[in-house]
PDB file with SEQRES, HELIX, SHEET and CRYST1 records, atoms N, CA, C and O in Angstrom:
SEQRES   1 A   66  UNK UNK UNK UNK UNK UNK UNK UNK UNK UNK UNK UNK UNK          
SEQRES   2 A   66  UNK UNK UNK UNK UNK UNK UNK UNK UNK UNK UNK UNK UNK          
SEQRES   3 A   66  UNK UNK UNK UNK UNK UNK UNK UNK UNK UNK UNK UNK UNK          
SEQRES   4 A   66  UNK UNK UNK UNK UNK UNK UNK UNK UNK UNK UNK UNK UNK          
SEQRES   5 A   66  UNK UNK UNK UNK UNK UNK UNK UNK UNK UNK UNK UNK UNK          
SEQRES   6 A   66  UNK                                                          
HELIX    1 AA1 UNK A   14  UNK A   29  1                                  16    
CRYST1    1.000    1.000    1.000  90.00  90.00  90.00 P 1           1          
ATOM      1  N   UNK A   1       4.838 -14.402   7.390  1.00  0.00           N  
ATOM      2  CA  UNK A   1       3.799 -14.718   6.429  1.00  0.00           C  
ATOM      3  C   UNK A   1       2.483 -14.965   7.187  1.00  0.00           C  
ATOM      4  O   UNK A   1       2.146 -16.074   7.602  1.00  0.00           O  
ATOM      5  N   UNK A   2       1.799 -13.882   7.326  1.00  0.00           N  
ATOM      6  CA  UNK A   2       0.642 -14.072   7.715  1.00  0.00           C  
ATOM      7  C   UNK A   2      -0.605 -15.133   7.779  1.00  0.00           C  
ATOM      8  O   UNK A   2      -1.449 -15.284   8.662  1.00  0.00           O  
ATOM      9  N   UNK A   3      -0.418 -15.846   6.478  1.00  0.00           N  
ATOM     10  CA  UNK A   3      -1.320 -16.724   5.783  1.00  0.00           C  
ATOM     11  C   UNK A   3      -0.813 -18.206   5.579  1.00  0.00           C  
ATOM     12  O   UNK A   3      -1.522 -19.172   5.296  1.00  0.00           O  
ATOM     13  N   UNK A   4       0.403 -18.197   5.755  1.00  0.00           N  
ATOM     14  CA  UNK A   4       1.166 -18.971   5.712  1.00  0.00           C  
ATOM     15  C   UNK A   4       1.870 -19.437   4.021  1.00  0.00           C  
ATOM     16  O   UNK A   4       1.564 -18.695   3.088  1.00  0.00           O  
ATOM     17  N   UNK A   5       2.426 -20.181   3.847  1.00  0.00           N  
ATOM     18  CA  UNK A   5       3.087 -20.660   2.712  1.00  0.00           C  
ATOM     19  C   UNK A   5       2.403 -22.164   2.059  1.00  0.00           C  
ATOM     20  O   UNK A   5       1.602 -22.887   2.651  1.00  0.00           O  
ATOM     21  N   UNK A   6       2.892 -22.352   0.876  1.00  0.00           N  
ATOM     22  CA  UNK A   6       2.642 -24.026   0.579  1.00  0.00           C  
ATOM     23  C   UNK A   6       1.400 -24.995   0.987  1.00  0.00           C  
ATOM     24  O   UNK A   6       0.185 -24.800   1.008  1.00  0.00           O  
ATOM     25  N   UNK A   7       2.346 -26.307   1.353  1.00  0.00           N  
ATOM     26  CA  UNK A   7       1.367 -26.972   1.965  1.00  0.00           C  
ATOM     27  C   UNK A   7      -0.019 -26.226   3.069  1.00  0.00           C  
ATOM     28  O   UNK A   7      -1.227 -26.399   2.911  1.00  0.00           O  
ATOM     29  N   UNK A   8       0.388 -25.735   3.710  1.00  0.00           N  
ATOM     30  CA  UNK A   8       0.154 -25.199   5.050  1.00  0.00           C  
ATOM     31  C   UNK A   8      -0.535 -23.558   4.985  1.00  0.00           C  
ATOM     32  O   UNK A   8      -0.517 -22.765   5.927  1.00  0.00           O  
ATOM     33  N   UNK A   9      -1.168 -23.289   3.532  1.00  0.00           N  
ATOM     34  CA  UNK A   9      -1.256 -21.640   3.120  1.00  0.00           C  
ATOM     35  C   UNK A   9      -3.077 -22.078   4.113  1.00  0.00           C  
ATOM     36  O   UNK A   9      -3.547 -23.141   4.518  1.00  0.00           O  
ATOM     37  N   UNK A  10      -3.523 -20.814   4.141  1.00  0.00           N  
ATOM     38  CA  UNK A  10      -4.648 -20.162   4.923  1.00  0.00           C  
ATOM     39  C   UNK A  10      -5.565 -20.993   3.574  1.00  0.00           C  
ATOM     40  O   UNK A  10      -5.062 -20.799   2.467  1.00  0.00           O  
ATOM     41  N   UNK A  11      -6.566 -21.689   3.590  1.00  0.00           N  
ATOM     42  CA  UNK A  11      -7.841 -21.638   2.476  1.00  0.00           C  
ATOM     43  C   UNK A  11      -8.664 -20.778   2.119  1.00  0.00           C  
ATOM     44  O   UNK A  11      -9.596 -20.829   1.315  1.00  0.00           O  
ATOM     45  N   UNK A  12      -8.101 -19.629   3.038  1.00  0.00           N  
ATOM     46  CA  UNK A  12      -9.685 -18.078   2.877  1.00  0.00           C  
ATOM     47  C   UNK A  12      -8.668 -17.193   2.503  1.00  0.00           C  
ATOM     48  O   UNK A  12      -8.996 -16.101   2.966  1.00  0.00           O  
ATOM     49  N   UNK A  13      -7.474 -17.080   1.835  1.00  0.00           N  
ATOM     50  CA  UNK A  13      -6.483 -16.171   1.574  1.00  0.00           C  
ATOM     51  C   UNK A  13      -7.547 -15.398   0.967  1.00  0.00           C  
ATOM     52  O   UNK A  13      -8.089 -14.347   1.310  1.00  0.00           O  
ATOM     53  N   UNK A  14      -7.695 -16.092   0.083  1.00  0.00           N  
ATOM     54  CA  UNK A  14      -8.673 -14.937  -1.355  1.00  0.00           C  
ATOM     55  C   UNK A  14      -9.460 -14.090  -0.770  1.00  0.00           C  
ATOM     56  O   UNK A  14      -9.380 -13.012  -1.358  1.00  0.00           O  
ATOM     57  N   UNK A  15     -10.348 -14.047   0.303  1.00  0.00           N  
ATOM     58  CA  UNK A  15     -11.194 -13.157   0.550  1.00  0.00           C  
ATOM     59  C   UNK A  15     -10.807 -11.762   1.411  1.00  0.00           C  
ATOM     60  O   UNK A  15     -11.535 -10.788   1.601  1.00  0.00           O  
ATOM     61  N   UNK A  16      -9.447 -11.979   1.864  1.00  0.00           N  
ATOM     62  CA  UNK A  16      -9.066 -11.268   2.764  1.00  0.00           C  
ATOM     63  C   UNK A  16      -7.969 -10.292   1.908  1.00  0.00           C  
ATOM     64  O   UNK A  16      -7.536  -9.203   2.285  1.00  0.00           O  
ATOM     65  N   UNK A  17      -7.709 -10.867   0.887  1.00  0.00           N  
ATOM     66  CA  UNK A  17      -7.172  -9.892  -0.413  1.00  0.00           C  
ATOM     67  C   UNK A  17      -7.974  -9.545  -1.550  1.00  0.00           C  
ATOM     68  O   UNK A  17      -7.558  -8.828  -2.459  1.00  0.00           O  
ATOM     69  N   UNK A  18      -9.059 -10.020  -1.508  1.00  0.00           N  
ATOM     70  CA  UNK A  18      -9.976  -9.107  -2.023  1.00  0.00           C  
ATOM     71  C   UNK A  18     -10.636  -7.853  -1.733  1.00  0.00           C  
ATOM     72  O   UNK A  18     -10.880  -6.772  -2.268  1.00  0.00           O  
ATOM     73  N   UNK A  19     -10.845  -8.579  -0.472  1.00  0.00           N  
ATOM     74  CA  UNK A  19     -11.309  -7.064  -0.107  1.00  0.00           C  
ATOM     75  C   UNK A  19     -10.238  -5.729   0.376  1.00  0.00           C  
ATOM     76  O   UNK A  19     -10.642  -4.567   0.392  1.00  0.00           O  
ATOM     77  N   UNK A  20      -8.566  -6.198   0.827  1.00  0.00           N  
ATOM     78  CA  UNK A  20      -7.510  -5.656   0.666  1.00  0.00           C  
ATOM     79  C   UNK A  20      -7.154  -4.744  -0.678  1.00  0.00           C  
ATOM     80  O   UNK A  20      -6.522  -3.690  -0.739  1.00  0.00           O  
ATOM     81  N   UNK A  21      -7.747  -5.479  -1.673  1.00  0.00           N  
ATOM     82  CA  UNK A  21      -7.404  -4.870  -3.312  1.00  0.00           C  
ATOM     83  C   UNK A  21      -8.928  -3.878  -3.329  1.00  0.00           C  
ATOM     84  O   UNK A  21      -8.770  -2.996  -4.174  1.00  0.00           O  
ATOM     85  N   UNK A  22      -9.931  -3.798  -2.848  1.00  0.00           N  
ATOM     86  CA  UNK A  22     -11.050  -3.165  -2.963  1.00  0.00           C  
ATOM     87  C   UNK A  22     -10.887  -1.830  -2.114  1.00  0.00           C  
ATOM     88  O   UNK A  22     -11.298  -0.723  -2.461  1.00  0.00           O  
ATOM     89  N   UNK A  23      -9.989  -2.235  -0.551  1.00  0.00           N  
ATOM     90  CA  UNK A  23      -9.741  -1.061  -0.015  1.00  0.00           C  
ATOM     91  C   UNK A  23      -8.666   0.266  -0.241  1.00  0.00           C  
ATOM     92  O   UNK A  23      -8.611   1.439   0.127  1.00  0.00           O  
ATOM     93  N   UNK A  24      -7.853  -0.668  -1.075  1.00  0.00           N  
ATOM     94  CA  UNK A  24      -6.613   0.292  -1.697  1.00  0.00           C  
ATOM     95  C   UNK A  24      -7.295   0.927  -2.766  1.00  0.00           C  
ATOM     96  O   UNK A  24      -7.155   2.105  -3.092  1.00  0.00           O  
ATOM     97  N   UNK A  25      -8.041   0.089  -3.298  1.00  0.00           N  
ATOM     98  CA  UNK A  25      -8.882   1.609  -4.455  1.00  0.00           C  
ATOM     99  C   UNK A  25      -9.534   2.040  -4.313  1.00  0.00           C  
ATOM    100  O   UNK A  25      -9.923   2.920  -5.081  1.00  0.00           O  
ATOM    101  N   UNK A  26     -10.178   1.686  -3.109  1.00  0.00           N  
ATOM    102  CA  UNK A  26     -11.562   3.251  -2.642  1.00  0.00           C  
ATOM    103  C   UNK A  26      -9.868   4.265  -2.186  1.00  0.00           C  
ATOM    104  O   UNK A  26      -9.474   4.907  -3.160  1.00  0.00           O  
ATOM    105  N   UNK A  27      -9.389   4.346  -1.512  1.00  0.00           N  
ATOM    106  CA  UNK A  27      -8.590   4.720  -0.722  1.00  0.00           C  
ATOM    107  C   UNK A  27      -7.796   5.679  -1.837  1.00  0.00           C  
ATOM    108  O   UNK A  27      -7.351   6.753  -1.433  1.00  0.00           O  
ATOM    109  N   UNK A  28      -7.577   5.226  -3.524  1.00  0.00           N  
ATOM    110  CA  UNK A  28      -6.897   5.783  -4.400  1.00  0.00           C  
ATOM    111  C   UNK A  28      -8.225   7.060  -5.081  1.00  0.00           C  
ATOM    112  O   UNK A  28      -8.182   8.284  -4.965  1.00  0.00           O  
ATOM    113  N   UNK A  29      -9.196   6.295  -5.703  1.00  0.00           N  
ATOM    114  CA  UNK A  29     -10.375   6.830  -5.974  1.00  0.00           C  
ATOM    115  C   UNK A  29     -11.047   7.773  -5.053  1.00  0.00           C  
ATOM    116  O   UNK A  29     -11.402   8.829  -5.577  1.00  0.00           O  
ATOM    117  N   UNK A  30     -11.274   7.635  -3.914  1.00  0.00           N  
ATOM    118  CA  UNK A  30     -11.853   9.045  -2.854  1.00  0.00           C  
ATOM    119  C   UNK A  30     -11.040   9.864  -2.422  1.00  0.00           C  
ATOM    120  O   UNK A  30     -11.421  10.901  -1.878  1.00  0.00           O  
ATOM    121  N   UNK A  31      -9.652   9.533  -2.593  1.00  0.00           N  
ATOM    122  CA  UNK A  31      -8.794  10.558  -2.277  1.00  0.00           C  
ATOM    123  C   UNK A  31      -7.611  11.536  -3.219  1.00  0.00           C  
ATOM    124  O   UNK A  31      -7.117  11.206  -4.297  1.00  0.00           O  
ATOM    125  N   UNK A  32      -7.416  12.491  -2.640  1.00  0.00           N  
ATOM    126  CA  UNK A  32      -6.537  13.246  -3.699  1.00  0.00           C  
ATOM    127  C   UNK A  32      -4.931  12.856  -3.274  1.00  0.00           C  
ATOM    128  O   UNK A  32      -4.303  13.821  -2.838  1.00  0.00           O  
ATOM    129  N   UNK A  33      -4.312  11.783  -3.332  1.00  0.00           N  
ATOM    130  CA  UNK A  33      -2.675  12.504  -3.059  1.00  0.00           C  
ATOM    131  C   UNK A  33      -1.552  13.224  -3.633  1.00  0.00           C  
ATOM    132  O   UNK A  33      -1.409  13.463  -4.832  1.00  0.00           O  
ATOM    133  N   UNK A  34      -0.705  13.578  -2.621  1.00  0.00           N  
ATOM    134  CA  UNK A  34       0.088  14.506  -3.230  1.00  0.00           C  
ATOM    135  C   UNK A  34       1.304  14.391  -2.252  1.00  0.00           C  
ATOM    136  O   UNK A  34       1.160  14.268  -1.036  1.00  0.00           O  
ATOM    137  N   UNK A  35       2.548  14.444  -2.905  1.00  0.00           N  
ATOM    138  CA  UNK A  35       3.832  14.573  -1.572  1.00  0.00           C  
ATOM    139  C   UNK A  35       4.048  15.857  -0.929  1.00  0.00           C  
ATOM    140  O   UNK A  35       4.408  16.871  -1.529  1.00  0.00           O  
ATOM    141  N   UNK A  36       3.871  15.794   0.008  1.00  0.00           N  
ATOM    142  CA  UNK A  36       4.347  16.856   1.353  1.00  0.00           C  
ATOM    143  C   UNK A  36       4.889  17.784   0.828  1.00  0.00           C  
ATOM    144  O   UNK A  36       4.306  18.856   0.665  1.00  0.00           O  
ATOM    145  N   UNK A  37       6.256  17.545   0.411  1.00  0.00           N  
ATOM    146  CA  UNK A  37       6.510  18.782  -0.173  1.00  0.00           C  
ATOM    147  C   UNK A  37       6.605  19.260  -1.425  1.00  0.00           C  
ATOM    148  O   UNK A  37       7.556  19.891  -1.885  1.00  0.00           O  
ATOM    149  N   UNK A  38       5.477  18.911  -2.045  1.00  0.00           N  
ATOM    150  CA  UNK A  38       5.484  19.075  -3.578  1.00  0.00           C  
ATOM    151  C   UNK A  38       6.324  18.256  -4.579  1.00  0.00           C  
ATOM    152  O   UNK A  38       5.864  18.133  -5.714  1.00  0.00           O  
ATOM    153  N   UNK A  39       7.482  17.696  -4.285  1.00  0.00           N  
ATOM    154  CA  UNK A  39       7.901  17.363  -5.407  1.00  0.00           C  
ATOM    155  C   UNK A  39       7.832  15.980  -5.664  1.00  0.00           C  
ATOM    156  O   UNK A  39       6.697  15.503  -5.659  1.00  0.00           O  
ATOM    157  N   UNK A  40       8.962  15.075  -5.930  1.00  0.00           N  
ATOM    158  CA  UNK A  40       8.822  13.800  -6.881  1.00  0.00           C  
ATOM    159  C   UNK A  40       8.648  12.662  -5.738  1.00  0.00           C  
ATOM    160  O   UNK A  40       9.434  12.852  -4.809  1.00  0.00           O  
ATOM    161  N   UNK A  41       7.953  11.712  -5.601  1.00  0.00           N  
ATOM    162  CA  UNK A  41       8.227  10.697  -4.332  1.00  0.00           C  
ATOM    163  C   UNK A  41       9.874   9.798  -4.939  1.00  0.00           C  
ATOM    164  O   UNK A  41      10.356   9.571  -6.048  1.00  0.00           O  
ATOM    165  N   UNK A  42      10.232   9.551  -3.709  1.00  0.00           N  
ATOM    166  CA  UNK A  42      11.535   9.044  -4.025  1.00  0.00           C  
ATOM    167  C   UNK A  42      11.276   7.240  -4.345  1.00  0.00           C  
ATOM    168  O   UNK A  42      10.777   6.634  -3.397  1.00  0.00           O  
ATOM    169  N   UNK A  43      11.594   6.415  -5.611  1.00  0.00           N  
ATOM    170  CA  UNK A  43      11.094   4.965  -4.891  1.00  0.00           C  
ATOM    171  C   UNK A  43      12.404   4.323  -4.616  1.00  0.00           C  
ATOM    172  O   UNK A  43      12.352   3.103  -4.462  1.00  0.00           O  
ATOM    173  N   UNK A  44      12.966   4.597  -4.571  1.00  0.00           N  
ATOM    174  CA  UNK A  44      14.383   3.921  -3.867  1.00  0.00           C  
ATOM    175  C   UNK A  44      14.018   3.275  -3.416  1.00  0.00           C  
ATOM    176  O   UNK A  44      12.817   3.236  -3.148  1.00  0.00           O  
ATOM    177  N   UNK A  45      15.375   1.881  -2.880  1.00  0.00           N  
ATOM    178  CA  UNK A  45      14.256   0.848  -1.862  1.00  0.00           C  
ATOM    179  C   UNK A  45      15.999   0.597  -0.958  1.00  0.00           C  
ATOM    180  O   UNK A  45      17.098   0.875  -1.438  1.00  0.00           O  
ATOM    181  N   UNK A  46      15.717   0.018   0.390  1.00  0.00           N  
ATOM    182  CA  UNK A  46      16.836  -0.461   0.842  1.00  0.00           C  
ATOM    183  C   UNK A  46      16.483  -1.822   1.387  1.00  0.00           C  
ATOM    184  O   UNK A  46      15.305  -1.792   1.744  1.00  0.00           O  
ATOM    185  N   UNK A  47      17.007  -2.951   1.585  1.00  0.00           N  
ATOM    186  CA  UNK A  47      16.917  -4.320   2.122  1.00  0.00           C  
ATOM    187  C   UNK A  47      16.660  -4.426   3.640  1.00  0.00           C  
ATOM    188  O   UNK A  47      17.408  -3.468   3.831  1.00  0.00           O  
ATOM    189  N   UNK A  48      16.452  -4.593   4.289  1.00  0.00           N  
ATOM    190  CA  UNK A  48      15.817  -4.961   6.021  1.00  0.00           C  
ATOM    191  C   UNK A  48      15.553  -6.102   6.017  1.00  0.00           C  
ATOM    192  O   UNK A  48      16.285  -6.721   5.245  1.00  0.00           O  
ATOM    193  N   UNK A  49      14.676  -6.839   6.635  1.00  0.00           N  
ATOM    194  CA  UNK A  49      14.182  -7.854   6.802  1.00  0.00           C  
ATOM    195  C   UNK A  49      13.065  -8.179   5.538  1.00  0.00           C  
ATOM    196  O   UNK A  49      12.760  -9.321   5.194  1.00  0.00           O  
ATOM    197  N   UNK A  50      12.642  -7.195   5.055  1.00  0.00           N  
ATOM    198  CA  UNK A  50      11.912  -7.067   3.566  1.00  0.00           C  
ATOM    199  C   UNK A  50      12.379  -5.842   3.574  1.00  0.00           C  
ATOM    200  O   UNK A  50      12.758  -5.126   4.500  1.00  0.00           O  
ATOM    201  N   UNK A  51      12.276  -5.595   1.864  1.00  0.00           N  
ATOM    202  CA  UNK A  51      12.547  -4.536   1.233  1.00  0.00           C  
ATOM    203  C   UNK A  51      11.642  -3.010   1.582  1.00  0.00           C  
ATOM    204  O   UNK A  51      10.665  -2.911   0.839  1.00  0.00           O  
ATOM    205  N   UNK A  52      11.725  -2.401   2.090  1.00  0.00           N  
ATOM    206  CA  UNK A  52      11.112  -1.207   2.442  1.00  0.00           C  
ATOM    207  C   UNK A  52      12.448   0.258   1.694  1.00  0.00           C  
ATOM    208  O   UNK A  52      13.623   0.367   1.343  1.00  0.00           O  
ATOM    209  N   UNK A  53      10.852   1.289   1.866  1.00  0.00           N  
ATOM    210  CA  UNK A  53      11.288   2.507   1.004  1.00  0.00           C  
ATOM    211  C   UNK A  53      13.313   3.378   1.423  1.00  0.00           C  
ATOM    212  O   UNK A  53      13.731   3.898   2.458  1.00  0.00           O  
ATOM    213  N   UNK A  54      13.566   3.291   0.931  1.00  0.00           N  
ATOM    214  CA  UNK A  54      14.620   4.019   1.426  1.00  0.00           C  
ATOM    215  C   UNK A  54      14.610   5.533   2.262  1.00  0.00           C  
ATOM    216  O   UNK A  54      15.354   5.889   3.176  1.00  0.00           O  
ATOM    217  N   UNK A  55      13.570   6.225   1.650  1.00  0.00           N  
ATOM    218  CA  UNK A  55      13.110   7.589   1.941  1.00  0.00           C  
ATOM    219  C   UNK A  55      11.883   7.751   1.856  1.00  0.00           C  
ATOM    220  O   UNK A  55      11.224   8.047   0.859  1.00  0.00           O  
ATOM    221  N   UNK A  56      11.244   7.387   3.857  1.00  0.00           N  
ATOM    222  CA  UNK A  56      10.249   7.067   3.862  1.00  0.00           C  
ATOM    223  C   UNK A  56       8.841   7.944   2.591  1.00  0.00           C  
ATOM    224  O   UNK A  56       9.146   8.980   2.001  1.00  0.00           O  
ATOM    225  N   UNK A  57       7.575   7.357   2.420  1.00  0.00           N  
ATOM    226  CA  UNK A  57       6.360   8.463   1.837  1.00  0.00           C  
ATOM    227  C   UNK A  57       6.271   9.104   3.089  1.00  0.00           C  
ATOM    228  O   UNK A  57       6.391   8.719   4.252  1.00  0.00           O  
ATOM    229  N   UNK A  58       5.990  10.348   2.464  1.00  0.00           N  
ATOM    230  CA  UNK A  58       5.213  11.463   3.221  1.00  0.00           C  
ATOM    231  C   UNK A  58       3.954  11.848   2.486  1.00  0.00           C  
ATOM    232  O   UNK A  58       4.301  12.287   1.390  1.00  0.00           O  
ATOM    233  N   UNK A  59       2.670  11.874   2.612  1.00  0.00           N  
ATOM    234  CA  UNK A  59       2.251  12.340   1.627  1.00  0.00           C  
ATOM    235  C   UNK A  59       1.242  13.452   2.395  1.00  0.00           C  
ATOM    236  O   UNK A  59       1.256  13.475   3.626  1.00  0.00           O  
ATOM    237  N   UNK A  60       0.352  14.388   1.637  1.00  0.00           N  
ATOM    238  CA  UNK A  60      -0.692  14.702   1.645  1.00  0.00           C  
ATOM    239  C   UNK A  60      -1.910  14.469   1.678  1.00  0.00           C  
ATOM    240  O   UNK A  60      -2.135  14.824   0.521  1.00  0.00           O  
ATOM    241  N   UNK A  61      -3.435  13.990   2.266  1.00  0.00           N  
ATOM    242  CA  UNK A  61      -3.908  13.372   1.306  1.00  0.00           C  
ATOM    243  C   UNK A  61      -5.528  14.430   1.611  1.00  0.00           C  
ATOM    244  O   UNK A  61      -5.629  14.946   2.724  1.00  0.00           O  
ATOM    245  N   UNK A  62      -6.327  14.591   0.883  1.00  0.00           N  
ATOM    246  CA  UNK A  62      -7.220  15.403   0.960  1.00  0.00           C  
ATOM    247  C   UNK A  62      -8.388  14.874   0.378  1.00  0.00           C  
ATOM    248  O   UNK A  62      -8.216  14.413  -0.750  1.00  0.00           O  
ATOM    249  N   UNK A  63      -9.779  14.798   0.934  1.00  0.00           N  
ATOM    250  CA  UNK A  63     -10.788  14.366  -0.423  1.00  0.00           C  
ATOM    251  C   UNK A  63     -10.842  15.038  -1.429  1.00  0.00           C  
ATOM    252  O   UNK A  63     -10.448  16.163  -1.740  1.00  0.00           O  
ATOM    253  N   UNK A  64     -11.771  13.642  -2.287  1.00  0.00           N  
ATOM    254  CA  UNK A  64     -11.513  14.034  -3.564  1.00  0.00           C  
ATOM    255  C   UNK A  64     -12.803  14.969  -3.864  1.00  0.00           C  
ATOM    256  O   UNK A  64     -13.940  14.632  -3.534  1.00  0.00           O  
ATOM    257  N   UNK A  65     -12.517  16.103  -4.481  1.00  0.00           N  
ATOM    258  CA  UNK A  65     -13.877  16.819  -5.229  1.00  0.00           C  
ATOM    259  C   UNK A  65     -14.348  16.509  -6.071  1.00  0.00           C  
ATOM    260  O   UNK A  65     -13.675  16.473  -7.101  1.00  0.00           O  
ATOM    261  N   UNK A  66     -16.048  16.031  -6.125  1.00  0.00           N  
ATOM    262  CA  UNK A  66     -16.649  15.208  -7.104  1.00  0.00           C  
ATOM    263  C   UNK A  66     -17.389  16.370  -7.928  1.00  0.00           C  
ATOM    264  O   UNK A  66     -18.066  16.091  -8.917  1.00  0.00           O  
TER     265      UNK A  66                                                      
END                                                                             
C-alpha cells in the first residue's frame, strides 16, 4: 500500500489520484485501442498476491484521429 492504510493513510492521497484519474483519460480519449489480435480481451482474473489478469492485455494502441 503505497499510501498507506487507516490511522497512518498519506494526507495528499487525493492529489496524486487525481491527477492518476486525469491521466487514464487523456490516455483513453487521445488514443485509439484495440487487441492485438483483433478479437475479444479476455477479463478473467487469477489470485497472486493481488488479483491480476489471467491472460495477460495485449493491446494495440494508435492516435486518435480528430
Amino acid at each position: 500500500m503505497p499510501f498507506g492504510v487507516g490511522r497512518r493513510i498519506c494526507p495528499g492521497l487525493g492529489l496524486p489520484m487525481l491527477h492518476l484519474e486525469y491521466f487514464i483519460a487523456n490516455l483513453i480519449w487521445c488514443f485509439e485501442w484495440k487487441a492485438v489480435d483483433g478479437g475479444e480481451v479476455d477479463l478473467s482474473e487469477r489470485h497472486e498476491f493481488t488479483v491480476v489478469m489471467k491472460n495477460p492485455l495485449k493491446a494495440h494502441v494508435c492516435p486518435r484521429v480528430r
